[in-house]
C-alpha positions as CSV (number, residue, x, y, z in Angstrom):
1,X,-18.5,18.0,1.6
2,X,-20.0,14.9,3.0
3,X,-18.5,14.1,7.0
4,X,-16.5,11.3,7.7
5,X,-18.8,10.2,9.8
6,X,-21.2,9.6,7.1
7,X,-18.5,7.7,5.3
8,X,-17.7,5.4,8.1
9,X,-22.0,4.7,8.2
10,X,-21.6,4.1,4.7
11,X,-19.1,1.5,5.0
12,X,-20.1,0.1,8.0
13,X,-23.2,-0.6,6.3
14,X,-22.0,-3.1,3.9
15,X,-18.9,-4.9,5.7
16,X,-21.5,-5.3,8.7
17,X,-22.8,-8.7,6.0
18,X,-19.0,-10.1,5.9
19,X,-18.9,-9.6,9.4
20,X,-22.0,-11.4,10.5
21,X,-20.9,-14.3,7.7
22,X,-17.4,-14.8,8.9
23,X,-18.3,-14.6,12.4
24,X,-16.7,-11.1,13.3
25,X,-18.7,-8.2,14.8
26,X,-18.9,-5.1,12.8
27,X,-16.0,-3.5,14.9
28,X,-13.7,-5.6,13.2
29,X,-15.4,-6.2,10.0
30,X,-12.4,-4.3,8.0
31,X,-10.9,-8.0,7.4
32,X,-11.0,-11.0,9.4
33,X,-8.7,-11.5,13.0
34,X,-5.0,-11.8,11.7
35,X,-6.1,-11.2,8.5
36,X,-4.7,-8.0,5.8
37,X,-7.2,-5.2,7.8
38,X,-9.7,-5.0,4.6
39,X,-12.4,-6.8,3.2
40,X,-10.6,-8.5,0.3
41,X,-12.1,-10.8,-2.5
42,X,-11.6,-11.8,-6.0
43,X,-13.0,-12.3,-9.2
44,X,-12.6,-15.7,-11.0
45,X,-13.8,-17.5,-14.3
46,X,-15.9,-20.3,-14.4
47,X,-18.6,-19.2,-11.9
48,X,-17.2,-21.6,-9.0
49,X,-18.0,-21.5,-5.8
50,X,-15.4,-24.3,-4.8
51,X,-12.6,-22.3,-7.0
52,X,-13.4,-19.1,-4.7
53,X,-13.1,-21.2,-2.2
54,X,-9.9,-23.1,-3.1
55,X,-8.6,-19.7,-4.1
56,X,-9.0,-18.3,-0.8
57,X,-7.0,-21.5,0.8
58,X,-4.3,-20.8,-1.5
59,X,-3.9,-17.2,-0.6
60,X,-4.1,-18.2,3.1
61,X,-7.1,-15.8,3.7
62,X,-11.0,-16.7,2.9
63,X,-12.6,-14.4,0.4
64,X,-14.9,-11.6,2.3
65,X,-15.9,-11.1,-1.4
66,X,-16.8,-12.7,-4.6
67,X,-17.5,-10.7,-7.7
68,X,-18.9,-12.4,-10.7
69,X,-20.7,-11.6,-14.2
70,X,-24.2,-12.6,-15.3
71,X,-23.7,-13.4,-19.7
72,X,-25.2,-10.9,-21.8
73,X,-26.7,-12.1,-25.1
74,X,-30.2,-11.6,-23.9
75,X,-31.9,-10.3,-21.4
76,X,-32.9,-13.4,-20.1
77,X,-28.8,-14.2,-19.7
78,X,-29.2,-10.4,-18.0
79,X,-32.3,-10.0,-16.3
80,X,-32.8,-13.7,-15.8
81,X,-30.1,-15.7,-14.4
82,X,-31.4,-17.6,-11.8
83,X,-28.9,-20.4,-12.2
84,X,-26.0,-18.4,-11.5
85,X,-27.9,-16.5,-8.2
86,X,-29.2,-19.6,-7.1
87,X,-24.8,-20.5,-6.8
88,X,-24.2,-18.0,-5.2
89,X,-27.1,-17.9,-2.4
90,X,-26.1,-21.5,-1.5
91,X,-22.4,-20.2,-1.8
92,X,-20.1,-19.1,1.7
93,X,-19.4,-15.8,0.2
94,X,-20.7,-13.4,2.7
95,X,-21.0,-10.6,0.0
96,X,-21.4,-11.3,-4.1
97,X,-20.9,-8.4,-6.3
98,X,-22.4,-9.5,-9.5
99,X,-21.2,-7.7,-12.4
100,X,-24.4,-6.8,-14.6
101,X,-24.5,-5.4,-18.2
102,X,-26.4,-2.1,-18.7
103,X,-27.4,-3.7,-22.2
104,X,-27.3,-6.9,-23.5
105,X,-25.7,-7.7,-27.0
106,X,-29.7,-8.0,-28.5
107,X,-30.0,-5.0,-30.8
108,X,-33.2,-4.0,-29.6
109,X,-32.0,-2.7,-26.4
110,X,-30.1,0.6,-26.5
111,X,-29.5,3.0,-24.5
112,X,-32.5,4.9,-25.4
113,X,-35.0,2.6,-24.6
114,X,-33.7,1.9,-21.4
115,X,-33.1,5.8,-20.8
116,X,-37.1,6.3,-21.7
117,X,-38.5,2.9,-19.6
118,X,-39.0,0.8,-22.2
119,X,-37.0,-1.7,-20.2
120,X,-37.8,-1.5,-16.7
121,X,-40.0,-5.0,-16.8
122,X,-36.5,-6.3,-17.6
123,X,-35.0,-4.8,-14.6
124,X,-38.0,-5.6,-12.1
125,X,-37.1,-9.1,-13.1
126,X,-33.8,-9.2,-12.2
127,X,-35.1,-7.9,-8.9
128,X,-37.8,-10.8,-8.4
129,X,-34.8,-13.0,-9.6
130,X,-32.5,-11.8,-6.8
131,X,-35.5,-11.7,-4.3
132,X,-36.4,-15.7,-5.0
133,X,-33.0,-16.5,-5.1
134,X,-32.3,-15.0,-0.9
135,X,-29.6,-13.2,-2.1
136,X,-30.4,-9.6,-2.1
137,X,-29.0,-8.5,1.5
138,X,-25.8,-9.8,0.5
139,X,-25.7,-8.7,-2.8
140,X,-24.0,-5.4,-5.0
141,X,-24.8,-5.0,-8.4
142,X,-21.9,-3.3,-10.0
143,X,-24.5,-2.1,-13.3
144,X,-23.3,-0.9,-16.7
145,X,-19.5,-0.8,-15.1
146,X,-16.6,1.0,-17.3
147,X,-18.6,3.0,-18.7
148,X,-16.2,5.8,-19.2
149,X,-14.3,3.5,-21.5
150,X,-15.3,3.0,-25.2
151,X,-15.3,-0.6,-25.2
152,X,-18.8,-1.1,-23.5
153,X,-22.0,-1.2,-25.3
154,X,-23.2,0.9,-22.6
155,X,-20.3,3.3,-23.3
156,X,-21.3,6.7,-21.7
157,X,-21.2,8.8,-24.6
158,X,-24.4,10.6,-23.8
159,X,-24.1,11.2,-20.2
160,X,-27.8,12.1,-19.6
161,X,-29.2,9.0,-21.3
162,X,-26.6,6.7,-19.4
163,X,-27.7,8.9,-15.9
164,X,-31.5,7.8,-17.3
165,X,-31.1,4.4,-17.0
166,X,-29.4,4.0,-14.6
167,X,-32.2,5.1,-12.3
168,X,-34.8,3.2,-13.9
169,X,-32.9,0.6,-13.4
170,X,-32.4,1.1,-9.7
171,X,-36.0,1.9,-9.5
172,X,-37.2,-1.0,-10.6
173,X,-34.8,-3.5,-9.0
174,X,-35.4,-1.9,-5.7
175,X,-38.8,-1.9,-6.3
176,X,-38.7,-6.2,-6.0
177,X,-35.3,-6.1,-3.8
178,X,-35.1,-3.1,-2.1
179,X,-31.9,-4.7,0.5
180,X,-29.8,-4.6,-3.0
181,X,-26.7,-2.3,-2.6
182,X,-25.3,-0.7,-5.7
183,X,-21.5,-0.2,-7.1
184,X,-21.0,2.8,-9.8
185,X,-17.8,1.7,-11.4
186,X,-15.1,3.4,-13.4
187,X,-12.0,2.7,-15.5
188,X,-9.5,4.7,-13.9
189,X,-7.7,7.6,-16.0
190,X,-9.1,9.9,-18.3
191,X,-12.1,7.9,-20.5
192,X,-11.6,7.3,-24.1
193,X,-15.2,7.5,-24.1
194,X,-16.1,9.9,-21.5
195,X,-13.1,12.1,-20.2
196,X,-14.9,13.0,-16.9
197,X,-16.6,10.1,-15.4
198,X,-18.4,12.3,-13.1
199,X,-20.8,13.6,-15.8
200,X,-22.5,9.9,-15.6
201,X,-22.7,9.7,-11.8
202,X,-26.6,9.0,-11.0
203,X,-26.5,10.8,-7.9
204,X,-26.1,10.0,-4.2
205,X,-29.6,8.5,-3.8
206,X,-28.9,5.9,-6.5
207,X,-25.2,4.6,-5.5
208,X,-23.9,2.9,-2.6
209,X,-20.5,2.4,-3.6
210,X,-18.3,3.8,-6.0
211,X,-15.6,1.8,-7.3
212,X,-12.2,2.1,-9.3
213,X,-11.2,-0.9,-12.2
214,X,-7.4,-0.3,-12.0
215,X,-4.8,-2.4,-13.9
216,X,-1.2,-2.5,-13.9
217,X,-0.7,-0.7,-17.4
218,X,-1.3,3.1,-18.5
219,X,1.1,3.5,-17.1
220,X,2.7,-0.3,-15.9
221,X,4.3,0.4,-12.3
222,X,7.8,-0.2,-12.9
223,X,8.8,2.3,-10.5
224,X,7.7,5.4,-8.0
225,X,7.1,7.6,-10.7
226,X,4.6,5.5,-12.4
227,X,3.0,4.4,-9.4
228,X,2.5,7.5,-8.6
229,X,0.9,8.1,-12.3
230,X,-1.6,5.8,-11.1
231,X,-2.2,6.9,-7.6
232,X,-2.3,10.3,-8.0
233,X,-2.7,11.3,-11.5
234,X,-5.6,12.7,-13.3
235,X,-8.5,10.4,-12.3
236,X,-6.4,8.5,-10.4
237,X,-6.9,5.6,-7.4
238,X,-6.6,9.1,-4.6
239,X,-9.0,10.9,-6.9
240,X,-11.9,8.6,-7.1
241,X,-11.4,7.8,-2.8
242,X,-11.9,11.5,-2.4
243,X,-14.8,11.4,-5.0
244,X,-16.4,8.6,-3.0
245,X,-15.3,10.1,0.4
246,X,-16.7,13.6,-0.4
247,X,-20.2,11.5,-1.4
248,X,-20.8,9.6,1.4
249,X,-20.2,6.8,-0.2
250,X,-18.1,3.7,0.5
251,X,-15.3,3.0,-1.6
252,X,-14.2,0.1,-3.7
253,X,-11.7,-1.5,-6.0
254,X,-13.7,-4.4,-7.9
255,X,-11.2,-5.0,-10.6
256,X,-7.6,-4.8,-10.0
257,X,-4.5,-7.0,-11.5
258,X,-1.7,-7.7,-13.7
259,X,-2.1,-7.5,-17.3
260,X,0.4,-8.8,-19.5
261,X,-1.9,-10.4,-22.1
262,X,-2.3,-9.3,-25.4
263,X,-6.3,-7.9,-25.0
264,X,-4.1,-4.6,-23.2
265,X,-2.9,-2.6,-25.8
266,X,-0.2,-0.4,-23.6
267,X,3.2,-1.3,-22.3
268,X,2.5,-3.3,-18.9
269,X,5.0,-4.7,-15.9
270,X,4.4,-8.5,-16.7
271,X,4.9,-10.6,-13.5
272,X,5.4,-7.8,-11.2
273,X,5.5,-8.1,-7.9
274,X,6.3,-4.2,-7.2
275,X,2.3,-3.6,-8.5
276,X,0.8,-5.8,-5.8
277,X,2.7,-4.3,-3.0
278,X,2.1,-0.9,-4.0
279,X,-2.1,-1.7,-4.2
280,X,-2.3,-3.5,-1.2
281,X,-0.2,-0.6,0.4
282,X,-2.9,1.5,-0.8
283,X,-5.8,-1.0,0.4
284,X,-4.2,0.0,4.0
285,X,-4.0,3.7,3.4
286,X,-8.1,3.5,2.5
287,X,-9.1,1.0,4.7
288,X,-11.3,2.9,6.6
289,X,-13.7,3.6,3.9
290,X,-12.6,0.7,1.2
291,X,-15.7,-1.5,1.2
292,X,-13.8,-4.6,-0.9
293,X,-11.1,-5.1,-3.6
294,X,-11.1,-8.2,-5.8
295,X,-8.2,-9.2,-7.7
296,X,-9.3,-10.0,-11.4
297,X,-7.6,-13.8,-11.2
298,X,-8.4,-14.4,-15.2
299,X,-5.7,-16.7,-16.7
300,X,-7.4,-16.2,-20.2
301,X,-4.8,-15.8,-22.8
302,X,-6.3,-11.8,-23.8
303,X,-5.4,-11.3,-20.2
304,X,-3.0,-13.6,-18.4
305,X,-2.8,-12.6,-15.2
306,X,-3.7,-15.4,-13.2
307,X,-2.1,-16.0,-10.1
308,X,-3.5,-19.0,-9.2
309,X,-5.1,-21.8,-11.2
310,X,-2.8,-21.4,-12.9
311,X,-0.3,-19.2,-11.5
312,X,1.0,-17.3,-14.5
313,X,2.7,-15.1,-12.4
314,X,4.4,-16.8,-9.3
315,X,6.4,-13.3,-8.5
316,X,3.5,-11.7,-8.0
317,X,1.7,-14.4,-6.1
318,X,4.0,-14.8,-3.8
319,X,3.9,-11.3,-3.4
320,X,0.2,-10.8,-3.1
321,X,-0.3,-13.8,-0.5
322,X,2.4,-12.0,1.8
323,X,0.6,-8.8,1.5
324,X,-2.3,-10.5,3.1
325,X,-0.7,-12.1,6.3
């Protein structure tokens, strides 16, 4: 088991870049003077710095964090997206985690060809990209995220081969932009495409963070009971702390929200309040080795749970810009 004090270096390591951006010293780089006591940030559509921005005015708190998503047709959209890292390196955000697909949708690239090298030109260029662009000690590449789920090309259904390229990958970004940090993320819960996320962890030497997507369904938090499902059931919020905790590695919560759009297919809590308070009560409990959250703010109608810009749920933004004073 890995000490706490290696945790604490871990984390220290990457709120250290918030700090210096927001003008706090690393001793209080766990959120801002009066602010919630974690680095906090969100994920919006639209690829908007000035949304972030007005986002984090709304909520009363500037966004430590801003996560995004490069497109994925191609690997040029992958690989290649210098106008999107050029937006976010003339950007405020003192740290971008860009969301980045193990696979574009092209059909030549599979996971066995990027398990063998047969793509690691592709990844060396997203590491010049990131390099030219000034943004690679302030970024975290959350790569080939979900991937426990089935819903992902780069589904882990062959744990080896998702293990494989995953390390070329980091390889050959780091090779071009070795100040990159790296975010192995899960859905939370058993897998429906993997049951134990563990079997695709690329091992300490390739991961800087290791991060949680959590939603408020499977099962919605109506009550203690089901929060408590989600906390501390199998796979659960507590589980994948320790995981990261026992791995030296910071922790991280990159998606989080309400769901009550029709793209979830389970019973969810709608405009709920209750959900917010109960994550932000456990950003507090981790704060000591929670390297960011991010609230997924998409109003999209598969989703819908947008809580500002529009607010489709004013219950639960009132709720979640309390939690954060």
């Amino acid at each position: 088991m890995t000490t706490g004090r290696a945790v604490r270096v871990a984390v220290a390591a990457l709120l250290a870049v918030a700090a210096a951006a927001v003008g706090a010293s690393p001793a209080t780089a766990a959120g801002r003077p009066g602010g919630p006591g974690w680095v906090s940030g969100a994920f919006l559509p639209g690829h908007s710095a000035a949304d972030y921005e007005a986002f984090g005015t709304w909520r009363g708190q500037p966004l430590d964090v801003a996560v995004d998503a490069t497109a994925r047709g191609t690997w040029q959209d992958t690989t290649s997206p210098q106008w999107l890292l050029g937006k976010w390196s003339r950007s405020s955000a003192p740290l971008v985690v860009l969301s980045v697909a193990m696979l574009p949708d092209d059909p030549s690239a599979t996971m066995a060809t990027c398990a063998s090298g047969e793509d690691d030109e592709h990844w060396a260029e997203l590491g010049r990209s990131v390099t030219a662009a000034g943004l690679a000690d302030r970024l975290v590449v959350r790569l080939g995220w979900e991937m426990n789920g089935d819903w992902q090309k780069w589904s882990a259904t062959d744990p080896d081969a998702f293990v494989a390229c995953w390390r070329r990958a980091h390889d050959a970004v780091e090779a071009q932009a070795p100040a990159v940090r790296w975010d192995w993320s899960v859905n939370r819960g058993e897998g429906q495409g993997l049951a134990d996320a563990r079997r695709a962890y690329p091992g300490d030497a390739y991961v800087d963070v290791v991060g949680v997507d959590s939603y408020d369904v499977f099962p919605a938090v109506v009550d203690e009971a089901t929060w408590a499902e989600q906390l501390d059931g199998p796979y659960g919020l507590r589980f994948w702390a320790g995981f990261a905790r026992d791995h030296g590695k910071a922790f991280a919560v990159p998606e989080w929200g309400l769901y009550p759009g029709p793209g979830n297919t389970g019973p969810n809590g709608g405009d709920n309040p209750l959900y917010v308070e109960k994550m932000q009560g456990f950003f507090r409990e981790v704060s000591g080795q929670l390297a960011y959250e991010a609230y997924f703010n998409e109003d999209a109608g598969y989703n819908a749970g947008s809580l500002w810009g529009p607010a489709q749920n004013p219950r639960a933004a009132q709720a979640y810009a309390a939690g954060l004073r």
